[in-house]
C-alpha positions in Angstrom: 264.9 188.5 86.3 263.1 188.7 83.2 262.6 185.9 80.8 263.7 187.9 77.8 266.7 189.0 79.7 267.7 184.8 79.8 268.0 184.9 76.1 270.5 186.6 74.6 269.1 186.5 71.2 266.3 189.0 72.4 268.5 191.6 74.7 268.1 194.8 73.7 270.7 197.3 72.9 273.5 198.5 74.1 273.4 201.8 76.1 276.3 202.6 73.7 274.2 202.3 70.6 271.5 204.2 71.6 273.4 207.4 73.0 275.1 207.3 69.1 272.3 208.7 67.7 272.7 213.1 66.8 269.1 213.6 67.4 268.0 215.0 70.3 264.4 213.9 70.2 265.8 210.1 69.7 268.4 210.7 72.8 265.7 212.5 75.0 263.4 209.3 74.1 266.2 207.0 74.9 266.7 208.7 77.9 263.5 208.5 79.4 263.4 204.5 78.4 266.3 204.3 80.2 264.6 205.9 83.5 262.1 203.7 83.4 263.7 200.5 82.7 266.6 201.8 85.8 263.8 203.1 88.0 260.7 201.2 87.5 258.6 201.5 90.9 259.3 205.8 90.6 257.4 205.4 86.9 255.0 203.0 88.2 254.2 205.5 91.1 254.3 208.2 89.5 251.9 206.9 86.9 249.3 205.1 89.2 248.8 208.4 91.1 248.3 210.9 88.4 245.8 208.2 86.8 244.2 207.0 89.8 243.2 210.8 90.4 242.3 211.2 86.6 240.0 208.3 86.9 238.9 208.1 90.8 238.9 212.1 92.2 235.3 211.5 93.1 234.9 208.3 94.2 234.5 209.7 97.7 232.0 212.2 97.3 229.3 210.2 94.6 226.1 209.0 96.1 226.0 205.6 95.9 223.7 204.3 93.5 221.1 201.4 93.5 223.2 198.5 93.6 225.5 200.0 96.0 223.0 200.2 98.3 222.6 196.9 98.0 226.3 195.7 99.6 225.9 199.1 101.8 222.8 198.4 103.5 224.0 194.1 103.7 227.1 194.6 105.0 225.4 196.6 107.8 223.6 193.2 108.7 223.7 192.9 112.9 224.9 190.2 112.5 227.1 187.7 110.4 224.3 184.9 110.1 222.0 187.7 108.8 224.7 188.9 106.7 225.4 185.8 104.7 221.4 184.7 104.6 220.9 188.6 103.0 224.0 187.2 100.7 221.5 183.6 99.8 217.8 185.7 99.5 218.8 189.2 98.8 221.4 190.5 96.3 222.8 186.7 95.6 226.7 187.1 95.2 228.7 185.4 97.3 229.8 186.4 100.7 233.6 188.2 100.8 232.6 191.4 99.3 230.2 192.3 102.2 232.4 190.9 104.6 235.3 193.3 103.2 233.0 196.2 103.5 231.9 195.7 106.9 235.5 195.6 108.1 235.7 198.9 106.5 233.1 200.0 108.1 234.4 199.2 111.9 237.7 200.4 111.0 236.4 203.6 109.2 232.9 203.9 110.3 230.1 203.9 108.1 230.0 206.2 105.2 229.9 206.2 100.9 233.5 206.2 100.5 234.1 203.2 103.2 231.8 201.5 101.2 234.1 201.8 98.1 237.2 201.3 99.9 237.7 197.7 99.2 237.0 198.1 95.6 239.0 200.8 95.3 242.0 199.0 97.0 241.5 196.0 95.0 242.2 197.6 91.4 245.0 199.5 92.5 246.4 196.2 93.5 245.5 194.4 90.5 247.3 197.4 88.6 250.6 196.4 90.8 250.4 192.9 90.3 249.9 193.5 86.1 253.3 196.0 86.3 254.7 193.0 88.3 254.4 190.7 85.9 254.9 192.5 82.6 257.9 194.0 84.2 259.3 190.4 85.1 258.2 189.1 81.6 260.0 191.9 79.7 260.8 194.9 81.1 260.1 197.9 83.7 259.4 199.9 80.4 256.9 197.6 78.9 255.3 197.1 82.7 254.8 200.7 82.4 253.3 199.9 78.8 250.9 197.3 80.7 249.8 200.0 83.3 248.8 203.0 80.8 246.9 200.5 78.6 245.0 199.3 82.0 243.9 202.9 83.1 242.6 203.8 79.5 239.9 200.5 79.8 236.4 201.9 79.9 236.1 199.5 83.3 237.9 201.7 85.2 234.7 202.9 86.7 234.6 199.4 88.6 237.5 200.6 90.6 234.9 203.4 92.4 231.8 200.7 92.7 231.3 199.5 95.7 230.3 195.7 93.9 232.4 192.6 94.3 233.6 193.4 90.1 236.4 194.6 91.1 237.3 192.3 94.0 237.0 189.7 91.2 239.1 191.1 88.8 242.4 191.3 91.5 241.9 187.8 92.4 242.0 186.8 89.1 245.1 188.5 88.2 246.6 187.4 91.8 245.7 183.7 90.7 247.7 184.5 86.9 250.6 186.3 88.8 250.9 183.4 91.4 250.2 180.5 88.6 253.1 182.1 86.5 255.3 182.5 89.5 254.8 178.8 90.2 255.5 177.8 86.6 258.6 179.4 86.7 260.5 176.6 88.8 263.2 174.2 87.1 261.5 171.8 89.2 257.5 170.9 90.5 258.1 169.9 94.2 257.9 172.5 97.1 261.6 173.0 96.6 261.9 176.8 97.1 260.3 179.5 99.6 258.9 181.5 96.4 257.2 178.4 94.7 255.7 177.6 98.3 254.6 181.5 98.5 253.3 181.5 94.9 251.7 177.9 95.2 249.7 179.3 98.7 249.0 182.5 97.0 247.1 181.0 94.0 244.8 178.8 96.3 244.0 182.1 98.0 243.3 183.3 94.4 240.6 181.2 93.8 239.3 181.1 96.8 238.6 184.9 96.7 237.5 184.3 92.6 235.0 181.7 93.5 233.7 183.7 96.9 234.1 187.2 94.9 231.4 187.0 92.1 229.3 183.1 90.8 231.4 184.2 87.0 234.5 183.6 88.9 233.7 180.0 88.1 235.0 180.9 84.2 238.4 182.3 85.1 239.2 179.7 87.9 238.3 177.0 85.0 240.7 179.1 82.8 243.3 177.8 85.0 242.7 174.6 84.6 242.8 174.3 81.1 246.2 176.5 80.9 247.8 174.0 83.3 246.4 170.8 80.7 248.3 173.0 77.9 251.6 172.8 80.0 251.0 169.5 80.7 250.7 168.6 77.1 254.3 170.6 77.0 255.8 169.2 80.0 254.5 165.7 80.0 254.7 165.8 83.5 252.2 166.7 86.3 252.8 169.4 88.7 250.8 167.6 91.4 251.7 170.8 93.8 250.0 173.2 91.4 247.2 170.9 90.6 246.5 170.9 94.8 246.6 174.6 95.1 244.1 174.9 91.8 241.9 172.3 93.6 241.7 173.4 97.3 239.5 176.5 96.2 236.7 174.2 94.6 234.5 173.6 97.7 234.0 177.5 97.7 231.4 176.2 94.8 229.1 174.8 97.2 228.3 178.7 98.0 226.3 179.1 94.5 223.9 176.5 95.2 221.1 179.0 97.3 221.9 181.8 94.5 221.2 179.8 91.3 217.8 178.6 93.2 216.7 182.1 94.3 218.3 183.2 90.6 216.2 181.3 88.6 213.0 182.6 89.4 213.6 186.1 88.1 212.3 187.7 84.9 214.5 190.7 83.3 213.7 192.5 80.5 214.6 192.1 76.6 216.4 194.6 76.4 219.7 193.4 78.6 219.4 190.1 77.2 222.4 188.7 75.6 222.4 189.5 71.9 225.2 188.8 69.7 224.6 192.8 68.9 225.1 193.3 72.3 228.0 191.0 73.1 229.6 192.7 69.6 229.6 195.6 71.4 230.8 194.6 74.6 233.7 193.9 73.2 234.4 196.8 70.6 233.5 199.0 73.7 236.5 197.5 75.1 238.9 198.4 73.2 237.1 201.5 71.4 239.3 204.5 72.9 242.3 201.9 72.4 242.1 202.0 68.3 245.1 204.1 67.9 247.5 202.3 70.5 246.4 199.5 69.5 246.9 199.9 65.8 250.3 201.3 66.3 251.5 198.3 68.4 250.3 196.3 65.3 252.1 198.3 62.5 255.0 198.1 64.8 255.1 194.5 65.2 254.4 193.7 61.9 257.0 196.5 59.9 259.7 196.2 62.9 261.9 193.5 60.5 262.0 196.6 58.2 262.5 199.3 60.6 264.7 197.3 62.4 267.3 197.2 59.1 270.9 195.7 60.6 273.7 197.0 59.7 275.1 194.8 58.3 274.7 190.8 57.0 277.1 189.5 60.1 274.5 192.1 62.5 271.6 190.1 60.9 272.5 186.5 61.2 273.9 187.6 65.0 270.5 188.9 66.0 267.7 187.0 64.4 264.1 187.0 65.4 263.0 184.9 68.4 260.4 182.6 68.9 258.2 182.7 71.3 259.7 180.5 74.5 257.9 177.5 75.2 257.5 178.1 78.9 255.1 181.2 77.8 252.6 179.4 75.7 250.5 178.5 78.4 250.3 181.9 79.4 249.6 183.0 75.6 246.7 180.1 76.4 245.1 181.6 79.3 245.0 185.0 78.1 243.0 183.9 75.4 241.0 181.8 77.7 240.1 185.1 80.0 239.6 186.9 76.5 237.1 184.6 75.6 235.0 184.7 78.9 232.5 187.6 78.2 231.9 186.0 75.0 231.2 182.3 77.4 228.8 184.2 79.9 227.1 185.8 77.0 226.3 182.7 75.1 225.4 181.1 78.8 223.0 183.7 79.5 221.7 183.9 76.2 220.4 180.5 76.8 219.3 181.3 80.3 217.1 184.7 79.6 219.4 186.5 82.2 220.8 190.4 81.7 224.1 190.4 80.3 226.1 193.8 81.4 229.2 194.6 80.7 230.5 194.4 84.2 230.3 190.8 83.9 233.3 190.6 81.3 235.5 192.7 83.5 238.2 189.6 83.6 239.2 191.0 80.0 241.2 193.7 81.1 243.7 191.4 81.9 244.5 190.2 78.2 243.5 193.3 76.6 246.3 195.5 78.8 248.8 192.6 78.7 248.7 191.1 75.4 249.9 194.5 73.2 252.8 194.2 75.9 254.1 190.9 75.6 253.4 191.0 71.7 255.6 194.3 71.0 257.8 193.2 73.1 258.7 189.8 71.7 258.3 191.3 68.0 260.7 194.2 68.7 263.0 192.4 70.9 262.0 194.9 73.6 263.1 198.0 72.2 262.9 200.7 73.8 262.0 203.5 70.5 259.3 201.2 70.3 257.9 201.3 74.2 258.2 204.6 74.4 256.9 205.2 71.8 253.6 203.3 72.4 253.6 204.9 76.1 253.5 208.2 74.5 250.5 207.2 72.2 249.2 205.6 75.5 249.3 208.7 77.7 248.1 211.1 75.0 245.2 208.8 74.7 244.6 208.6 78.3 244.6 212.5 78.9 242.4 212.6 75.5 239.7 210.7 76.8 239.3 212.1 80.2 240.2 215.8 80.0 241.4 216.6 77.0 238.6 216.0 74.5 235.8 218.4 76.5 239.2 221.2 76.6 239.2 220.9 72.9 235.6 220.9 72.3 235.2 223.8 74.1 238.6 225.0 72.4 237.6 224.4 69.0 235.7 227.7 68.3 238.4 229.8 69.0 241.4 227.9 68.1 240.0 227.0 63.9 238.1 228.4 61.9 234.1 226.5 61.5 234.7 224.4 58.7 238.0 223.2 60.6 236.9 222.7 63.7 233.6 220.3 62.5 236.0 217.9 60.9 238.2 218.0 64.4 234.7 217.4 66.1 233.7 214.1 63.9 237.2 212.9 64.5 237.4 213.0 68.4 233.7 211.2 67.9 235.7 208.6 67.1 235.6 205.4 67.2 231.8 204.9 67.2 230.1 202.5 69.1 227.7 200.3 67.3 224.0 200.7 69.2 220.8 199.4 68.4 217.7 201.0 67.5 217.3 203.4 70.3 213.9 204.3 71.8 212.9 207.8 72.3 212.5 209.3 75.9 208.4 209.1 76.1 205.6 208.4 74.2 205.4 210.5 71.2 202.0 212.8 72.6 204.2 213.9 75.4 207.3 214.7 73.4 206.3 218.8 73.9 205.4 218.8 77.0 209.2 217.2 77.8 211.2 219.7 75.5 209.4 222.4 77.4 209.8 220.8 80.9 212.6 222.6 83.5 215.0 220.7 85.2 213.6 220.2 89.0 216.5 220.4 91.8 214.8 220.1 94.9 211.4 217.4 95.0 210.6 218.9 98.2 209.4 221.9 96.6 207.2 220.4 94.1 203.5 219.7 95.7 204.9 218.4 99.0 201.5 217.2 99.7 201.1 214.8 97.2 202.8 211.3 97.6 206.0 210.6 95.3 205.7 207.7 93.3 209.3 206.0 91.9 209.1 204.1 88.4 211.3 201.4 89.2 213.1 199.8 92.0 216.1 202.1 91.7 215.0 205.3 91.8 212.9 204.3 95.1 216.3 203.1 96.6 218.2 205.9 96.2 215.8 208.7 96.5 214.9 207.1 99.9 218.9 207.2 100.5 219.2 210.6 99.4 216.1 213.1 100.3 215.6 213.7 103.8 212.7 212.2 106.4 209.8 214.7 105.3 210.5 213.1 101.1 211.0 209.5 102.5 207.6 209.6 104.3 205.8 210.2 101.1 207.7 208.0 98.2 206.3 204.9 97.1 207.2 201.7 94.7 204.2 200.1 93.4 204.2 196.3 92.6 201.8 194.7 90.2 203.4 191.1 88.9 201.3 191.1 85.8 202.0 193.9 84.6 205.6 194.0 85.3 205.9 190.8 83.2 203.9 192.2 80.6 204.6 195.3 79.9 208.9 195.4 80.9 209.2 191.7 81.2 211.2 192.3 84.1 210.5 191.4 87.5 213.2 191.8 89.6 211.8 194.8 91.9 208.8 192.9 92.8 209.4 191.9 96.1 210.8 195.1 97.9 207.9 195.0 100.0 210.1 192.5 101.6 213.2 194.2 101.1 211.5 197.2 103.1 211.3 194.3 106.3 215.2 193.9 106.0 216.8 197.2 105.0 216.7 200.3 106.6 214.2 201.6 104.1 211.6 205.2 104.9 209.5 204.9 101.5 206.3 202.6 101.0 205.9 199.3 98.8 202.2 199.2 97.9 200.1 197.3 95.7 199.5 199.3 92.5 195.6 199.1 92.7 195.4 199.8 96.0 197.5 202.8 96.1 195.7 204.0 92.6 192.1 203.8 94.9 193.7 206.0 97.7 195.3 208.2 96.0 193.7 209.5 92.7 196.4 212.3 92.1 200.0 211.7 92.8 203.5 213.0 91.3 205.4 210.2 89.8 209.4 210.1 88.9 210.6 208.2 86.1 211.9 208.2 82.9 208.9 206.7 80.8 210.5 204.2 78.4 213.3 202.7 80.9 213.7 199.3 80.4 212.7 197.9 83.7 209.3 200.8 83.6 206.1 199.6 83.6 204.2 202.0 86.2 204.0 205.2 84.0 203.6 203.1 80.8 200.6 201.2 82.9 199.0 204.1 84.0 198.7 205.8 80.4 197.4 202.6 79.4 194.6 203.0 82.1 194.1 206.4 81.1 195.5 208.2 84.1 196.3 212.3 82.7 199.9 212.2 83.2 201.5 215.9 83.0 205.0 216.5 83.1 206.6 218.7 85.4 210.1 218.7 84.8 213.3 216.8 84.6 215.1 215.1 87.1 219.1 214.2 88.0 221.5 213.2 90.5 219.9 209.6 89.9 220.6 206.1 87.8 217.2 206.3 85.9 217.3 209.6 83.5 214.4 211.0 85.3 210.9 212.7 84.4 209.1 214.4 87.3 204.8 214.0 86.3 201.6 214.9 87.9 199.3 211.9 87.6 195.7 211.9 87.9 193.8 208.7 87.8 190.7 210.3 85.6 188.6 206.1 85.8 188.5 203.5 87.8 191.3 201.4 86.6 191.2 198.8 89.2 187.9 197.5 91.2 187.2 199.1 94.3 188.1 197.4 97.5 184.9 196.3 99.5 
């Protein structure tokens, strides 16, 4: 049942009431609150699919990128003791998400898309357990509310990564779902069947936080600091609770051989944790969320005027309620998960690690289920008001995935110029708030790249020459993707000193051994003793990536580096150049 439905003060109204209305708009509305409130699951269904294919139609087909490979090519391990040591030396995240893969993979077989399964089942799960628990809260409605709000996140993108981000985020919101479940009880003893089920569902919570990701640490500490808040309401430990929050701590004890192997790693400036950067994280968040967002707040501050009783008895009958008590800890905890992305910022901040905004991913959970619980409290659960928002909701959702390139390409025809470059500067909106951003390559080859074609097929570009990759991802999935005759001619080149000097990032310099442990084709050479065997090469890069230092290195040393043309279907926004060394850069070997 849900809580608001236990307090009469907060009901909403009558079916009677709302069929009086003469408009047909405000019946048809009603009508269709009323089918979702009556048939909940249907809408939820219904929904889930049509935005799961929205957001997810390709997962299946996409090459899997760099860090993909990564959990693709571990969870292929021989065996499990190799497995979990690739887990200590090699990608460092704990061990359930390769474990969940390779069970994919003997139940599917091997391919991209049983790669992603996990991942993929893991958000749509999360997306059940947040209509679960905003439908128990307040309403089906206002679930339904929760749900459109969770597919219009930028993260969504997580749900088709074959990463442990996603993992992380379901056990979180499993933990919040089972902790509230367990709060519920009159009573803290193992009393009922569903507290038992909730209490053993939480432990597995944090164990799979804690053995998902080493930043489920932060939300499985949130949990702990919600449950001191309802102490300090209570007065009265939950000792059950307090077990099942404890039993997943020894998972810990897993991080130890990842912050070791962690802290030797250099990474560039540029994903350092800035406050400009964390800023953004969090506007990014929310960014194609403005207008919902704003119209839950005009609702829920104007609705004591829009509300206007009929009368002074109707008024003093129905009065605004407060928030109940047994929710503040949940309030608490949502602001707790809110606050995490800003916590791992300022942590890595003071570390020198990347911050990206996969690490935050926790804060979908308050972002999709705090408008909920807000408009629903401040409207008394209203059902003009939900569907209202769900409208806004689902307009916005088709807006930002198929409906702003329709208008775009629309706009010509449909206004006339002046018109449609005013609609054009609107659906830019909201901007994003970047820093200063570097151009492509150095300004002397600036012609040369506006004049460059784009290249489809390497193969057909001086197949003699060997094929150099700029950085440790474009190696990686080039060597997935081309076939044997491209593999046996792509290198990576390693050079420590200049890595840390020119990109201040180090993390590709040991794929020499990476070549000893995954099924890698391509080469990891020495830079100065690839540059004395091979004075004219093609190299494949884009020039100024962060993590770049070969082709930036090699105009340095003078090398005559010609572009050839443009390269996709990769992570790194690629160049294609002919490189001839033109002096001896490094000393000859004797």
């Amino acid at each position: 049942m849900s809580l608001l439905a236990q307090t009469p003060m907060i009901s909403a109204r009558s079916a009677v009431q709302a069929d009086a209305n003469p408009f047909l708009t405000v019946r048809l509305l009603k009508a269709v609150a009323r089918f979702l409130d009556t048939r909940g699951w249907v809408a939820f269904a219904a929904v889930t699919s049509v935005c799961g294919w929205l957001r997810l139609s390709g997962f299946a087909s996409r090459h899997l990128d760099h860090d993909e490979l990564y959990t693709f090519y571990i969870a292929q391990a021989p065996t499990l003791r190799q497995l979990l040591a690739l887990t200590r030396t090699v990608d460092l995240h704990p061990p359930l998400c390769y474990l969940l893969i390779r069970a994919s993979f003997a139940i599917f077989g091997v391919s991209s898309w049983s790669c992603r399964l996990p991942s993929v089942l893991a958000f749509f799960f999360t997306v059940v357990l947040v209509f679960w628990l905003a439908k128990r809260v307040l309403s089906p409605l206002y679930g339904i509310i929760s749900v459109l709000f969770f597919w219009s996140v930028p993260f969504t993108y997580q749900a088709g990564e074959a990463r442990p981000y996603s993992l992380l985020l379901f056990f979180t919101t499993l933990m919040l779902v089972s902790w509230y479940r367990a709060t519920e009880a009159q009573h803290s003893g193992f009393t009922s069947y569903d507290r038992r089920f909730a209490l053993l569902t939480l432990a597995a919570g944090g164990f799979g936080v804690l053995l998902s990701h080493v930043l489920g640490v932060l939300p499985y500490t949130a949990f702990f600091a919600a449950e001191l808040v309802r102490f300090s309401i209570r007065r009265k430990s939950d000792w059950g609770l307090w077990a099942a929050l404890l039993a997943p701590a020894i998972s810990g004890l897993t991080y130890l051989p990842l912050i070791r192997s962690h802290s030797v790693i250099l990474f560039t400036d540029e994903y350092h944790a800035t406050p400009m950067r964390i800023f953004n994280f969090y506007w990014w968040s929310i960014r194609f969320l403005a207008v919902p967002l704003m119209l839950v707040a005009l609702l829920a501050c104007l609705w004591p005027i829009l509300q206007r009783p009929a009368s002074q008895d109707q008024r003093q009958a129905t009065p605004p309620a407060p928030l109940p008590a047994t929710l503040r800890p949940l309030g608490f905890l949502l602001g707790c998960l809110a606050l995490i992305p800003l916590g791992v910022g300022i942590l890595f901040a003071r570390t020198g690690t990347a911050f990206f905004d996969r690490y935050g991913i926790v804060i979908i959970i308050p972002i999709v289920l705090i408008p909920a619980l807000v408009l629903g409290f401040r409207t008394q659960r209203n059902q003009m008001a939900g569907v209202a928002v769900a409208l806004v909701l689902s307009a916005t959702l088709f807006l930002n995935t198929y409906g702003k390139v329709w208008l775009i390409e629309q706009l010509g025809n449909l206004a006339p110029p002046r018109v449609a470059r005013y609609a054009l500067n609107l659906l830019s909106l909201p901007p994003i708030i970047t820093e200063r951003v570097k151009p492509r390559v150095a300004p002397h080859l600036q012609k040369a790249l506006d004049a460059a074609p784009a290249v489809s097929n390497l193969d057909e570009i001086d197949p003699d020459l060997p094929l150099v990759a700029n950085t440790g991802l474009t190696f990686l999935e080039i060597d997935r993707q081309g076939d044997a005759v491209l593999a046996k001619r792509l290198y990576l080149l390693n050079d420590r000193q200049a890595a840390a000097s020119i990109a201040h990032d180090t993390v590709f310099e040991n794929y020499d051994r990476l070549t000893k442990v995954f099924p890698i084709r391509g080469k990891v050479e020495p830079y100065c003793a690839f540059i004395n065997e091979h004075p004219r090469f093609l190299a494949l890069g884009a020039y100024n990536h962060p993590q770049g230092w070969l082709l930036k290195k090699l105009d340095m040393d003078g090398a005559d580096l010609h572009i050839v043309g443009t390269y996709a279907g990769i992570t790194e926004e690629a160049q294609l150049y002919e490189v001839t060394v033109l002096k001896a850069a490094c000393p000859a070997r004797p």
